[in-house]
N, C-alpha and C positions, 0 to 999 in steps of 0.2 A: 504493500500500500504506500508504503513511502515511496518508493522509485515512481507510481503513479501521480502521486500529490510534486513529487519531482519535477515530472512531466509535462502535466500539464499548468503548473505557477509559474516554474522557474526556464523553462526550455518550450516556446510557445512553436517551435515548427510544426509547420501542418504537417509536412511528410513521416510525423514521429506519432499522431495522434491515432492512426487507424491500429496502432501495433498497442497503445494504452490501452484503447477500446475495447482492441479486442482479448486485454490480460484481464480489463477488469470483468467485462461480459465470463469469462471464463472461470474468475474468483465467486462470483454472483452465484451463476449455477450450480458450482460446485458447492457453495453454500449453502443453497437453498434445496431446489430440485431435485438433483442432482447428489445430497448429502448422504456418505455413508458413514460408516462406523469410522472409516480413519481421520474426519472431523476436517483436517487440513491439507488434505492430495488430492488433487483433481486430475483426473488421465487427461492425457494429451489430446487423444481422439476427436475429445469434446472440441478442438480446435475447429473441425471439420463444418461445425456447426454456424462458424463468423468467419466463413471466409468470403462469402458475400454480405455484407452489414448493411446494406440495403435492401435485401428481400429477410434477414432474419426475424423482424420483427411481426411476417406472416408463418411464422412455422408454427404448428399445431403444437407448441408446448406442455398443456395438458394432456395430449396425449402422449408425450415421451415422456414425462413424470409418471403417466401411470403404469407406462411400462417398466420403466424403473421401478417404481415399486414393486410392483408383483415379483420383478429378478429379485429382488430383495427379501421379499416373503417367502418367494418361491428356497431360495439358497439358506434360510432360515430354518425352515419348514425339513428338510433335509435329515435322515436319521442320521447321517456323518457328520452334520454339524454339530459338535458339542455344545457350540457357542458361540457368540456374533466376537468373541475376544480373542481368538484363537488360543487360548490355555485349556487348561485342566483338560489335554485330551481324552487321557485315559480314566479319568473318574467318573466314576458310574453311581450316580444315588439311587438308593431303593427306597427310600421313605415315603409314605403315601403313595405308592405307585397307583392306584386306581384315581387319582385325584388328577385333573387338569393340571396338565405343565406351563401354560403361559404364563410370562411374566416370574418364574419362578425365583432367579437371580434377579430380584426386585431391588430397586434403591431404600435406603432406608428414610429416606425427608417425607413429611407430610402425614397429615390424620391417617388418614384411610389407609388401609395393608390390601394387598390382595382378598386375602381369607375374609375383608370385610366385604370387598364390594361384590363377591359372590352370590352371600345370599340376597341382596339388594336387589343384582341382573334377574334373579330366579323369582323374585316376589313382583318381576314389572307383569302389567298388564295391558293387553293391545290397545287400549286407552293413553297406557302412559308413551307409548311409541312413537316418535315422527315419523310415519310410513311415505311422505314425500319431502324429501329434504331438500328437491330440486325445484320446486313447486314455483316457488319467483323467478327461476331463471327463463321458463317457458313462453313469456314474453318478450325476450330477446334471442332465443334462439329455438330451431327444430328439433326439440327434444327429444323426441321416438324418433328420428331416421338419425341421428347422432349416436343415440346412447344404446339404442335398441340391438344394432348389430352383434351377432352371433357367430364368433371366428377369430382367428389369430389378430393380431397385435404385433405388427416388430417397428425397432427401431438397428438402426445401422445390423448388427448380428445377433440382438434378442429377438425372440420369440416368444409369444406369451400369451395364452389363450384368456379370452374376455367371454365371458357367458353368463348375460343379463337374463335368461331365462332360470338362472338359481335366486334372484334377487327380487324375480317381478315385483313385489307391492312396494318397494321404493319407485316403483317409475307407476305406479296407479293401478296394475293389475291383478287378478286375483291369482295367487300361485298356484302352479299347479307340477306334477312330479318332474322334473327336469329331466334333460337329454342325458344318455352316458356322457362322459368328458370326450374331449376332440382325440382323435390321435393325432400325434406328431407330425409335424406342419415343416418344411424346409422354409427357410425365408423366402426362397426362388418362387416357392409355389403360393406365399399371397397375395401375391400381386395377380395370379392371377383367379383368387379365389376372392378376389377383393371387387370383382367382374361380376360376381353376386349379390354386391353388399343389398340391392333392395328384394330380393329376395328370400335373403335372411333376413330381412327384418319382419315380414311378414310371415315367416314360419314361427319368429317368437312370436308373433302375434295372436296368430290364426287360433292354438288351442285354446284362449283366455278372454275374458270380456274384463269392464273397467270395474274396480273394487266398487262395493258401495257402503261396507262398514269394517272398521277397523280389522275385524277378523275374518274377514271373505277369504275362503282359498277353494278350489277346486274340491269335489270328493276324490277321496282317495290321498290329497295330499299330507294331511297329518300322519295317517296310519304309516305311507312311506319314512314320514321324517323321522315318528318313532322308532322306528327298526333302522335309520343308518347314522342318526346324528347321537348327540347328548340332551337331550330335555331341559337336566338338570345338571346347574355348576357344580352345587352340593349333594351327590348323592344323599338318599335318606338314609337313616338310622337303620332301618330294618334289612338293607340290602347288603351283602359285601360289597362292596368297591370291587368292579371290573379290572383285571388283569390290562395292563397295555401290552400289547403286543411286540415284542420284541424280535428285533430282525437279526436274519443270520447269525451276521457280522456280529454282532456287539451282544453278546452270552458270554456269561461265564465267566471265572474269576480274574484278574488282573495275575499275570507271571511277570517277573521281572524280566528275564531272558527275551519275553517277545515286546515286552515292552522297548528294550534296546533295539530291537529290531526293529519296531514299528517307528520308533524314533529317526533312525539312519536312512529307511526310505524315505520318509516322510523328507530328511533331512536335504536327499539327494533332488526330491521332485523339486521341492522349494530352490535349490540352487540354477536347474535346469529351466525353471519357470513354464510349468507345462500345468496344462488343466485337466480336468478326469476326462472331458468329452475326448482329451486323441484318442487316436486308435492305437498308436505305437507304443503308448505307454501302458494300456490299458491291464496286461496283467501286473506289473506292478501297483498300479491303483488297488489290483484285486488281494495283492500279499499283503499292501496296506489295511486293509479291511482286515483280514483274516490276520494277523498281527496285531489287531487290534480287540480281538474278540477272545482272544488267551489271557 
C-alpha cells in the first residue's frame, strides 16, 4: 500500500498509473472476494482479470465469488481435509462423534458457543424463516432466468455445480424432491451446455408452482428429507447418536512408523507442488491416504 500511496502522490506519471490500478484492483479482490485462509496472498492468475481495465468493470463478479466459494466449501467439505490450517494432520477426535462437526474448532470470543445456537436453529419455525431473501432485488433484475439455472458454474479452471432446484423456496417455490447431483462436467463442455441455459430453467421450473404459505412443499418432499438429511442439530435424548461414517483412509489407530511416512510424502508432494487431480502422481496421493489411516 505504501509503494501505491507512493505512486500515485509522489510520482504522478500517467504511464505508471495502469500498473497501480491494476496492484490495487488485485489487493481489493484478494481481500474481499477473492479471500482465503492465507488472509495476505493473492495468486497471480487473478492478474488475468485487469488486463483490460476498461471492460473489467462489466464482468459478472458475483458470479466468480460464488464460485469461489463453493471451491472453498467444496475443499473444506473434503474427508482429507483435516482442517482449513493445515496442522494437526494426523489427529483424529472421537468425542461426540454422532454430533454435527461444523464449526467445531470454534473461536473462543462472544456469548453464544456452538452447543448454544443449536438448539435455537432446531426450535425455529417456518414463520421465523426469511424464505425470500432476494425478494427487493427482483425489481432490478430477472431473477428466475438468472438465478434459476440448473448446471455447472466455472471460472478460469473451476468447476462447480449450482443447483437451485435443492433450495426452491428461497426463490418463491414450493420444494419439491430434487434431481440426483450433476456428474462431472469438463470446463470444455459448459460452454456448450450453457447453449441450454433457458431450458434449464424451465425444467427447474416445470415440477413446482409458487409457494403460498410459509410451509408449502410438494408431497413427498419431507418424507424424502427425513430419510437423507439431519432434522435435528441436537439429537434427542432417547436416541443414540448416529455413527458418522468413516472412510477408508482414515480408520484406525495413529502408528508412529507411518506417521513418518505419511509425513515424507506429504513432504515431497508439497516440495514438487503438484495437486491430487494429476494423474502422475496419483498413486502417491493414494500411499498418502493409506499412511494416513495407520
Amino acid at each position: 500500500m505504501e509503494w501505491l500511496y507512493d505512486l500515485f502522490v509522489q510520482d504522478r506519471a500517467a504511464s505508471n498509473w495502469a500498473y497501480a490500478t491494476r496492484a490495487y484492483l488485485l489487493m481489493l479482490v484478494g481481500s474481499t472476494i477473492f479471500a482465503d485462509k492465507t488472509f495476505t496472498l493473492v495468486e497471480a492468475r487473478y492478474l488475468l482479470l485487469f488486463t483490460d481495465l476498461d471492460r473489467c468493470s462489466g464482468y459478472s463478479w458475483g458470479a466468480v465469488a460464488l464460485v469461489t466459494l463453493y471451491k472453498y466449501l467444496g475443499d473444506a467439505s473434503m474427508f482429507s481435509c483435516k482442517q482449513l490450517g493445515k496442522r494437526w494432520e494426523n489427529w483424529k477426535p472421537t468425542d461426540n462423534c454422532g454430533l454435527p462437526r461444523a464449526m467445531r474448532w470454534s473461536y473462543r470470543q462472544g456469548v453464544l458457543k456452538v452447543a448454544d445456537l443449536r438448539p435455537i436453529l432446531d426450535e425455529l419455525t417456518p414463520a421465523d424463516v426469511i424464505w425470500h431473501p432476494f425478494e427487493d432485488h427482483r425489481a432490478w433484475r430477472q431473477f428466475d432466468e438468472i438465478c434459476l439455472y440448473r448446471g455447472c458454474l466455472k471460472w478460469g479452471d473451476i468447476v462447480v455445480p449450482y443447483l437451485p432446484d435443492r433450495c426452491l423456496r428461497q426463490f418463491g417455490y414450493r420444494q419439491y424432491v430434487p434431481s440426483p447431483p450433476l456428474d462431472c462436467m469438463m470446463a470444455t463442455d459448459i460452454d456448450v451446455d450453457w447453449i441450454g441455459y433457458h431450458q434449464s430453467i424451465i425444467v427447474v421450473i416445470h415440477p413446482t408452482t409458487l409457494a403460498t404459505t410459509p410451509s408449502d412443499v410438494e408431497n413427498g418432499y419431507l418424507e424424502w428429507y427425513y430419510c437423507v438429511s439431519h432434522p435435528r442439530l441436537v439429537p434427542p435424548h432417547r436416541d443414540d447418536p448416529r455413527e458418522v461414517p468413516v472412510p477408508v483412509y482414515d480408520v484406525g489407530p495413529s502408528d508412529p512408523d507411518w506417521a513418518r511416512v505419511s509425513t515424507l510424502i506429504h513432504r515431497y508432494l508439497r516440495q514438487v507442488n503438484v495437486k491430487e487431480e494429476d494423474p502422475q502422481f496419483a498413486d502417491l496421493f493414494k500411499a498418502l491416504h493409506i499412511s494416513r489411516s495407520h
